[in-house]
Structure formats: structure tokens, C-alpha cells
C-alpha positions as CSV (number, residue, x, y, z in Angstrom):
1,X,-28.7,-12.3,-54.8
2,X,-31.3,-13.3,-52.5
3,X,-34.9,-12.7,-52.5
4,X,-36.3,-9.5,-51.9
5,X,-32.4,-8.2,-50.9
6,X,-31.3,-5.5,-53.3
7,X,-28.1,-3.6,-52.8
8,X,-28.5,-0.1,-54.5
9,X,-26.1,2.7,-54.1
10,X,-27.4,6.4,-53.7
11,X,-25.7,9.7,-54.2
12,X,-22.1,9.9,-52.4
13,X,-22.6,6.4,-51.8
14,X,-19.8,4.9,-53.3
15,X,-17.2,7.8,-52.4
16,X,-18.0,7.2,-48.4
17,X,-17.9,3.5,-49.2
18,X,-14.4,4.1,-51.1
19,X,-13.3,6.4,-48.2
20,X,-13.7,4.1,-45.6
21,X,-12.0,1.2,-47.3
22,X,-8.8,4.1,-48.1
23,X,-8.8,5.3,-44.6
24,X,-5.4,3.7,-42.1
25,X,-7.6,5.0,-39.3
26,X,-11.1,2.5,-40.1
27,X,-11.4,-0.9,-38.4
28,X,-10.7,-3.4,-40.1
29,X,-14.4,-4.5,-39.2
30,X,-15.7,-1.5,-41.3
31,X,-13.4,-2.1,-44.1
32,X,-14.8,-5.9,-44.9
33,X,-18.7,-4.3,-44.4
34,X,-17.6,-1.5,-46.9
35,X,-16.3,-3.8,-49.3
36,X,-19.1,-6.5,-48.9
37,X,-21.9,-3.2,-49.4
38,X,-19.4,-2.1,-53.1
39,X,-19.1,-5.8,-54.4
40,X,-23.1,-6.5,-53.7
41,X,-23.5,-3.4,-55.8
42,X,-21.9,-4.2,-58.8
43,X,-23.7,-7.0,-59.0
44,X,-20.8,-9.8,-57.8
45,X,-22.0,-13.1,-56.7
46,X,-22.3,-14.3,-53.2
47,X,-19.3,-17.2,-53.3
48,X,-17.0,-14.5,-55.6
49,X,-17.3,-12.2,-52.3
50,X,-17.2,-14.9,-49.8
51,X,-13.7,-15.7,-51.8
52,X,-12.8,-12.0,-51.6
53,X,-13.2,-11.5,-48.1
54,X,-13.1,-14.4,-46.5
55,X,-16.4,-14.6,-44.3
56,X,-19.1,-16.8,-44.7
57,X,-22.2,-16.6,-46.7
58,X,-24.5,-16.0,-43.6
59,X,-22.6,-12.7,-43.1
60,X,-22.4,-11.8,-46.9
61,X,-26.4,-11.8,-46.2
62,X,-26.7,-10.6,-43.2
63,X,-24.1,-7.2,-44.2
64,X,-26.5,-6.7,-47.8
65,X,-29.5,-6.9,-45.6
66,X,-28.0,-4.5,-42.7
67,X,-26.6,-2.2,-45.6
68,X,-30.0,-2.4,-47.5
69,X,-32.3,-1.1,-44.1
70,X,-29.6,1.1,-42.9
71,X,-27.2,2.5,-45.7
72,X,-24.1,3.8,-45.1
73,X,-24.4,4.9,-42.1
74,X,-25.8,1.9,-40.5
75,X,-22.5,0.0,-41.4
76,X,-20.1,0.7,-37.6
77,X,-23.2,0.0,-35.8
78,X,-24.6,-3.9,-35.4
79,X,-28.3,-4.1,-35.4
80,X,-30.0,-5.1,-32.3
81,X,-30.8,-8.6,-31.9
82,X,-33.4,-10.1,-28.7
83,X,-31.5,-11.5,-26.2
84,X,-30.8,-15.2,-26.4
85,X,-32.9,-16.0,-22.7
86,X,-35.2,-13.3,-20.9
87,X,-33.8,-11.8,-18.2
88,X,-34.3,-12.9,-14.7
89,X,-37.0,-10.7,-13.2
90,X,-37.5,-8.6,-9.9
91,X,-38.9,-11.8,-8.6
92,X,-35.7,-14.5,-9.1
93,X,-33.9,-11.9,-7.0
94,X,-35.8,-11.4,-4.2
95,X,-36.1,-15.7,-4.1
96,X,-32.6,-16.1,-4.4
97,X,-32.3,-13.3,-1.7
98,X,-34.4,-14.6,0.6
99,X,-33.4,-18.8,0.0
100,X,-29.5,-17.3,0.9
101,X,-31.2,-15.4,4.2
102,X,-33.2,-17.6,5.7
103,X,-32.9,-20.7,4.1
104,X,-30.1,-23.6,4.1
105,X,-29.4,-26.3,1.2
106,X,-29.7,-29.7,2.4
107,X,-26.7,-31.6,3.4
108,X,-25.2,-28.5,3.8
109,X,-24.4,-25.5,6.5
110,X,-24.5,-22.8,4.0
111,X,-24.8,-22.2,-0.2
112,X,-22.9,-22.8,-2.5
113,X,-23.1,-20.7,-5.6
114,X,-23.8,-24.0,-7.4
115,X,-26.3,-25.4,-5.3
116,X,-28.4,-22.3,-5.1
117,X,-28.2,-22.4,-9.2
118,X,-29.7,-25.5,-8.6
119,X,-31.7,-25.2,-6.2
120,X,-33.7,-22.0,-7.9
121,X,-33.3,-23.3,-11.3
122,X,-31.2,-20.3,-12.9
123,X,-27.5,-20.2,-14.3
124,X,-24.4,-19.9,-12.0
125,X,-23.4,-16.2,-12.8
126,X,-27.0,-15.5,-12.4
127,X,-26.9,-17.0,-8.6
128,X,-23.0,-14.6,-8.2
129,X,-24.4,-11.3,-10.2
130,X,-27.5,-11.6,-7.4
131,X,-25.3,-12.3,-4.8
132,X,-22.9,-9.3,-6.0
133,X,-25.7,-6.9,-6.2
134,X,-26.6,-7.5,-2.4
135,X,-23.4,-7.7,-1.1
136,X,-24.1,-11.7,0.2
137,X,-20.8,-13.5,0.6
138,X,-22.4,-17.3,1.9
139,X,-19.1,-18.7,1.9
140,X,-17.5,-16.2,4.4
141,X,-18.5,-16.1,8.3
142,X,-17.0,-14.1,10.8
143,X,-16.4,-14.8,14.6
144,X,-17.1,-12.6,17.5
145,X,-17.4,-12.6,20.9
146,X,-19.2,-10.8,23.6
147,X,-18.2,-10.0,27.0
148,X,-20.6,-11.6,29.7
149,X,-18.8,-9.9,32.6
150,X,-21.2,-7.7,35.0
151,X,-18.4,-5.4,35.6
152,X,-17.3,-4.8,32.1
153,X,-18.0,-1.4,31.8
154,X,-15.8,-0.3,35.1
155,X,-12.6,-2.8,33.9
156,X,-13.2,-1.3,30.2
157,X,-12.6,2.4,31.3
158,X,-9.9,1.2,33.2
159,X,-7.7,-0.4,31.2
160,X,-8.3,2.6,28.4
161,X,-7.7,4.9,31.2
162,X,-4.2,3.0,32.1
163,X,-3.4,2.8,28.1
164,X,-4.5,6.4,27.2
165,X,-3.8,8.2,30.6
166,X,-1.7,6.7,33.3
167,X,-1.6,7.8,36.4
168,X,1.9,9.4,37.6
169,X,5.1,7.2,38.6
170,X,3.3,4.6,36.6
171,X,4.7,2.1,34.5
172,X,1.7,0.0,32.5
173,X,2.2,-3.0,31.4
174,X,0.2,-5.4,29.0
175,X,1.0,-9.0,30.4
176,X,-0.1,-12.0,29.1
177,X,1.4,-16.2,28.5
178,X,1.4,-18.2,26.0
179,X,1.1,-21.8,26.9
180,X,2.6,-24.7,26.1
181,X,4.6,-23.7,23.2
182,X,6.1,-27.3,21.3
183,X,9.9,-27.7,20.4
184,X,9.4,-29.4,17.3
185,X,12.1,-31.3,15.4
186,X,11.7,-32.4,12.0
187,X,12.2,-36.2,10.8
188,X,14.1,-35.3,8.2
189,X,16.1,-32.4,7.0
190,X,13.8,-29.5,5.0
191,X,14.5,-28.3,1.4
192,X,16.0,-25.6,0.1
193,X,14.0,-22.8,-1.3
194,X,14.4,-22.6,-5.2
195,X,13.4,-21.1,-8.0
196,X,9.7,-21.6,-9.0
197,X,9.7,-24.2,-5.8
198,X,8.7,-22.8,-2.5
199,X,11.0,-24.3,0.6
200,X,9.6,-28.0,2.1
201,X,9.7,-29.3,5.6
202,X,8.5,-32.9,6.4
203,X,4.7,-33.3,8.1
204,X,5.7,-35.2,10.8
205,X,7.7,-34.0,13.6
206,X,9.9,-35.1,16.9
207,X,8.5,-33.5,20.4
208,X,11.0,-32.3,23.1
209,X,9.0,-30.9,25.4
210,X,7.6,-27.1,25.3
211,X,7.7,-24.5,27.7
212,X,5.9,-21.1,28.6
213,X,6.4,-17.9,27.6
214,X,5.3,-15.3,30.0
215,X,5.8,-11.5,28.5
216,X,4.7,-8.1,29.5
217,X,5.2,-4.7,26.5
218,X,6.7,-1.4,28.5
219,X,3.0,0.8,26.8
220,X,5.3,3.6,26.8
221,X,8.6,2.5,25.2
222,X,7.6,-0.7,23.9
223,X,10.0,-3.0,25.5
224,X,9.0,-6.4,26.0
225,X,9.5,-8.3,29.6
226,X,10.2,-12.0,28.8
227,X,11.0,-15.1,30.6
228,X,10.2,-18.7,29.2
229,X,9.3,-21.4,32.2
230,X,8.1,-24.4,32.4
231,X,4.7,-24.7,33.5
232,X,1.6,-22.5,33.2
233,X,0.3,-22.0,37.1
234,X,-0.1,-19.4,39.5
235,X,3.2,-20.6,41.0
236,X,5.0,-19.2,37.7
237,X,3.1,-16.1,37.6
238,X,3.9,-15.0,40.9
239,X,7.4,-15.5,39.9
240,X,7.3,-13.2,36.9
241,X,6.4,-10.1,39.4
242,X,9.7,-10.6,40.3
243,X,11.1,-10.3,36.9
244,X,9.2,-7.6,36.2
245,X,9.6,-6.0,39.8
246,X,13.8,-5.6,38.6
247,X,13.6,-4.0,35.3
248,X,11.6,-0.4,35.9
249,X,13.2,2.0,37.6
250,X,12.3,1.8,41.6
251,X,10.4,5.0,41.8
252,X,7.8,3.6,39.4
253,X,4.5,1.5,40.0
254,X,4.5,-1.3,38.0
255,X,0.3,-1.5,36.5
256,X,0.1,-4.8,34.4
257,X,-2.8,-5.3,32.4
258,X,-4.0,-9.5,32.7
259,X,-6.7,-11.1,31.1
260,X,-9.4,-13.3,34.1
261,X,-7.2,-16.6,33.7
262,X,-7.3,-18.5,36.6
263,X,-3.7,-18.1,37.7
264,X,-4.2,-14.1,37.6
265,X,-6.7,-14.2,40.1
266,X,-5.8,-17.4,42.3
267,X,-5.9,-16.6,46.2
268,X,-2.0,-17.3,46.6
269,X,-1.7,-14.2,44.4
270,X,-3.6,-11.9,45.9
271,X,-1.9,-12.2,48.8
272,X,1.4,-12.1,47.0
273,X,-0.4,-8.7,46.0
274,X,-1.2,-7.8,49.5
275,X,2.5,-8.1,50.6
276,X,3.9,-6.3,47.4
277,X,1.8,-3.2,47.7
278,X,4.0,-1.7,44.6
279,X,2.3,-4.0,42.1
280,X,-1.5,-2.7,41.0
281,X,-2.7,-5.6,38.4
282,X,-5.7,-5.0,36.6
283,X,-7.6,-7.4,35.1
284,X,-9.7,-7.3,32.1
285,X,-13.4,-7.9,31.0
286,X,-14.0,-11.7,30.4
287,X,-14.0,-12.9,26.3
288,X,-12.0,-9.5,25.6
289,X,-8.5,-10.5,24.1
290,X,-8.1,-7.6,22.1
291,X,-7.4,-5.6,25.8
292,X,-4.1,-7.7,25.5
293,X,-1.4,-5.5,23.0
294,X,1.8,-7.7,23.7
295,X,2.6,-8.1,20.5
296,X,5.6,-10.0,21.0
297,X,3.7,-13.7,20.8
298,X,2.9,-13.0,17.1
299,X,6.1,-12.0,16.1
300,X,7.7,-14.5,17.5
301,X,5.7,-17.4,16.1
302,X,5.8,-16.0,12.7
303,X,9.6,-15.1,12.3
304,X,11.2,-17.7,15.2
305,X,9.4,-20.6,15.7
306,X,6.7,-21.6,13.1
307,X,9.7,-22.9,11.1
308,X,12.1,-23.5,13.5
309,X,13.8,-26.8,14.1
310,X,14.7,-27.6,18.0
311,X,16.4,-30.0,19.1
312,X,15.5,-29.9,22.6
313,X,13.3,-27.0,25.2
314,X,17.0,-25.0,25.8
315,X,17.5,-24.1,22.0
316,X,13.3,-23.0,22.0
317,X,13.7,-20.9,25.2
318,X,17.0,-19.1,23.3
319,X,15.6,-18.9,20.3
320,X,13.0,-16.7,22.1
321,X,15.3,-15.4,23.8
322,X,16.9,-14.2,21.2
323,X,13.5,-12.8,19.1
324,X,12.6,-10.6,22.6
325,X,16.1,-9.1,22.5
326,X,16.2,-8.2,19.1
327,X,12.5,-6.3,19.7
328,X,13.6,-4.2,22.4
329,X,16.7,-3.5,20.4
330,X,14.3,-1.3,18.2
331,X,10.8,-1.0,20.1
332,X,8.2,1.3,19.1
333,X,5.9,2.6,21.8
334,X,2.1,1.5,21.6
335,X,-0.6,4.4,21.2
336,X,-4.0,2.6,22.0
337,X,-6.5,4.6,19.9
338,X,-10.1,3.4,20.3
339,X,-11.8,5.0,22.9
340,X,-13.6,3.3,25.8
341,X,-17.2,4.6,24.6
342,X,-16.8,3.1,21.5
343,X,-16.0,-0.1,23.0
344,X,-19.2,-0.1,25.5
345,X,-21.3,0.6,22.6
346,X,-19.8,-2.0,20.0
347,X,-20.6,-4.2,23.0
348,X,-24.7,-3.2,24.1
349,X,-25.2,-3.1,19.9
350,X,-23.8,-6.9,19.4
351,X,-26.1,-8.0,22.4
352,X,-29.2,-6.1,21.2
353,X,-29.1,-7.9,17.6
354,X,-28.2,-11.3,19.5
355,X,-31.5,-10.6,21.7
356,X,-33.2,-9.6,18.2
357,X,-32.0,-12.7,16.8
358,X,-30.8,-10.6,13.8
């Protein structure tokens, strides 16, 4: 036995020992310590218990020397041992903090978890449990934008107004196009979904042309008004007036919401609007797209065309065809929730911190 390492058993010693080797119930952990602490006592050499229990001589030693500070009852628990590296202080933080804040890496737009490592000369889960702890996400950016118009306040109460409270024999109407939409043929025919493969379709792609969607979503039945055509100019969108001037009942004041394009406020239509006195289009703050609720532009790109092969502009123009009319065949009305103040002040707080430079 090593120097100045004496395993000695005391009163009830051996019976707990005994006990905890018996027990179904002890880890199996407990049951090689409690046999190591029995064998050291009756005086057994360090390779015979080595060959009994299969561990190595560094842990015969370090289990006598545990069991001969501790006894018994020190044998579940592992002694405390210093950590391998100090831990980062107060002061590696708040450097790391402040580099991620206000500094950025060279070469670079923003840090990397790596290059702050790096850069500060700590580990890489240091740099991401820092990062974690201050809820700082370098790698993620978020856009926004912020209305410049002068009038934004009036056209925001507005259009809330129209969406939460129209006004009687009204019909609103959230209008907007979208542009230049491709009929794309593929190259070469796609494969099949299979199995533990997802479906392929060829990079390339054929042009034939693209067309415009113009759509307007009924707020109160949610209906959706479409007709493709082929160019995007306030010639066409004096024409869809007219598509949308025979769908609502007569008695009823059409109110279409529009975004400030340029063909929504061209002089040809106001005086289109002048002679159609019926028709009441309101147009919306300037950099405010979320005004516009048609939904029908996203779910037809995602379920019709992003996948869709076309042989020509006719089979895209029916294939959207066919998307609107399947909508209104099951349309859920829109119920705008957020209320105007809430808008205004989202809006004065985002230009206060740009003006802070926060």
C-alpha cells in the first residue's frame, strides 16, 4: 500500500460496506468504491484489486485515499477538485460585451462567435455563454422601415378607421399588384419526390413572358377581386375600377385601400375618380406595406407558382385563375386588430432612437 495511505475499518464499517455491495438498488459506481474500500482492508494488493475490479491503479489510490479522509460515508460523493482554468471574470464580460456593441472585427460587418474568441483571447463557448447571458445574437439583423410621409398620421387613422369601422353602404377593399410575375419553364423535366430524397427541378429555366396580377380582398367576406394583365401602368389600373365596379352589389361604395405607387395617384386617374364619384380610394402612408392585407399574392406564389411549370403567359394567368377561385370558394373575412395609436407610436419611438443614434 502506498505511503502514509492506511485503510482501516471502524465499527459497522464492514456491514455498511457489505450492504452496499448486496443492495439491487446501489450504483454500480458505489458498488466498485465499496469493494475497493473491503479489499484495501484486508490487506489485498493494489494489481490483485485492479484485476478484481477492473479500474486502474490511479483510481485504486485515489478511492483508499478518498475512503481514508472521508469513510463510509464519503464514498457516493466525489471530492472537490479546482477547476482545470479560472473562470472568466466580471471584466471578460463586460469586454466581450462592449467589443460585440460597439466594435466590428476587421474584414468583417459583424462577429462571428470565432473571431470574437479570437479576438479577446478566450474559448468559443466562453464568447456563446456571454453572448447567451445578454441576449446578443451578432449573426441576426432585422429590417425596418419608417414612414417619411407628413401626412401619416391622418392616412393611418384612416385606413384603421375603414378596416375597423366602415362607414355605411361601404364595401373596403385592400388593393394592391404584383408586377411582373415570370412564366417559367423548366429545361428539363423535375424529379419525383421519394423516399429520403426531396423532389428536384433543374436551375435554369425557359422565359415566356409574365404578366400582372392586380387583386383587391372583399375586408368583410374575404373574397379576392382578380384580374391578370399585361403591363403595370395607370392605364391597367383604371381598368381594374371597372372589374371591381361589377362585382359589389350597386348600392354599395366601393373604398379600396392602395399603397402611393405612381399609377395610384397619376393625374389620368384622378380624373377617372372625378367622373366615377362612386369610387373613394384611399391611399396609404409612404414605406407602410403592412397597410396592404391581400393576402392572396402569398398564397398564390407559395402553393401555384413557385413550382409551377408554364409553358407560355395563358397557362400562368389560369393557373391564377384558378388559385383566386379556389380562395373565394372558402374565404375567411379579415379582422384588422392593431389599433391606429399603437401604430403612430411604434412609428415616433423608431424615429426617436434613429435621432438618438441608438
Amino acid at each position: 500500500m502506498r505511503n502514509g495511505v492506511e485503510v482501516r475499518l471502524g465499527p459497522g464499517d464492514r456491514e455498511r460496506l457489505e450492504s452496499v455491495i448486496a443492495s439491487r438498488n446501489s450504483p454500480q459506481k458505489h458498488v466498485g468504491r465499496a469493494r475497493i474500500a473491503l479489499l484495501s482492508a484486508d490487506g489485498v494488493g493494489t494489481m490483485e484489486i485492479m484485476r478484481r475490479t477492473g479500474v486502474a491503479k490511479p483510481t485504486v489510490w485515489r478511492r483508499r485515499r478518498r475512503f481514508m479522509e472521508a469513510g463510509v460515508g464519503g464514498l457516493p460523493r466525489e471530492a472537490t477538485r479546482p477547476p482545470g482554468k479560472k473562470p472568466l471574470g466580471a471584466e471578460m464580460a463586460k469586454r466581450v460585451v462592449d467589443m460585440t456593441l460597439h466594435r466590428t472585427p476587421p474584414n468583417a460587418t459583424h462577429w462571428s462567435s470565432r473571431a470574437m474568441a479570437k479576438a479577446a483571447g478566450i474559448g468559443l463557448s466562453s464568447v456563446q455563454r456571454i453572448w447567451r447571458a445578454h441576449g446578443l445574437k451578432p449573426h441576426l439583423v432585422r429590417t425596418f422601415e419608417l414612414s417619411n410621409d407628413r401626412r401619416f398620421v391622418e392616412k393611418v387613422r384612416d385606413a384603421v378607421g375603414l378596416y375597423v369601422d366602415p362607414p355605411d353602404r361601404a364595401i373596403v377593399l385592400s388593393a394592391d399588384e404584383k408586377s411582373r410575375i415570370p412564366a417559367l419553364d423548366r429545361t428539363q423535366p423535375g424529379l419525383p419526390m421519394k423516399r429520403g430524397h426531396a423532389g428536384a427541378m433543374t436551375d435554369d429555366d425557359k422565359r415566356h413572358g409574365a404578366t400582372t396580377l392586380f387583386a383587391a380582398l372583399d375586408i368583410a367576406c374575404g373574397k379576392v377581386i382578380g384580374q391578370c394583365m399585361r403591363r403595370h401602368r395607370h392605364r391597367e389600373f383604371i381598368r381594374f375600377p371597372r372589374i371591381i365596379d361589377r362585382s359589389p352589389p350597386r348600392e354599395l361604395d366601393p373604398h379600396p385601400i392602395v399603397d402611393n405607387d405612381a399609377a395610384h395617384t397619376a393625374p389620368a386617374v384622378k380624373r377617372w375618380l372625378t367622373r366615377h364619384p362612386r369610387f373613394h380610394i384611399h391611399v396609404t402612408p409612404t414605406s407602410a406595406s403592412w397597410f396592404s392585407v391581400v393576402e392572396s399574392f402569398s398564397e398564390i406564389t407559395n402553393k401555384r407558382i413557385r413550382r409551377g411549370v408554364f409553358h407560355g403567359v395563358i397557362a400562368l394567368q389560369q393557373a391564377i385563375d384558378a388559385s383566386i377561385d379556389a380562395h373565394n370558394a372558402d374565404p375567411v373575412p379579415f379582422v384588422w386588430t392593431a389599433a391606429a395609436d399603437r401604430a403612430i407610436g411604434q412609428a415616433s419611438r423608431g424615429k426617436q432612437s434613429l435621432d438618438s443614434g441608438r
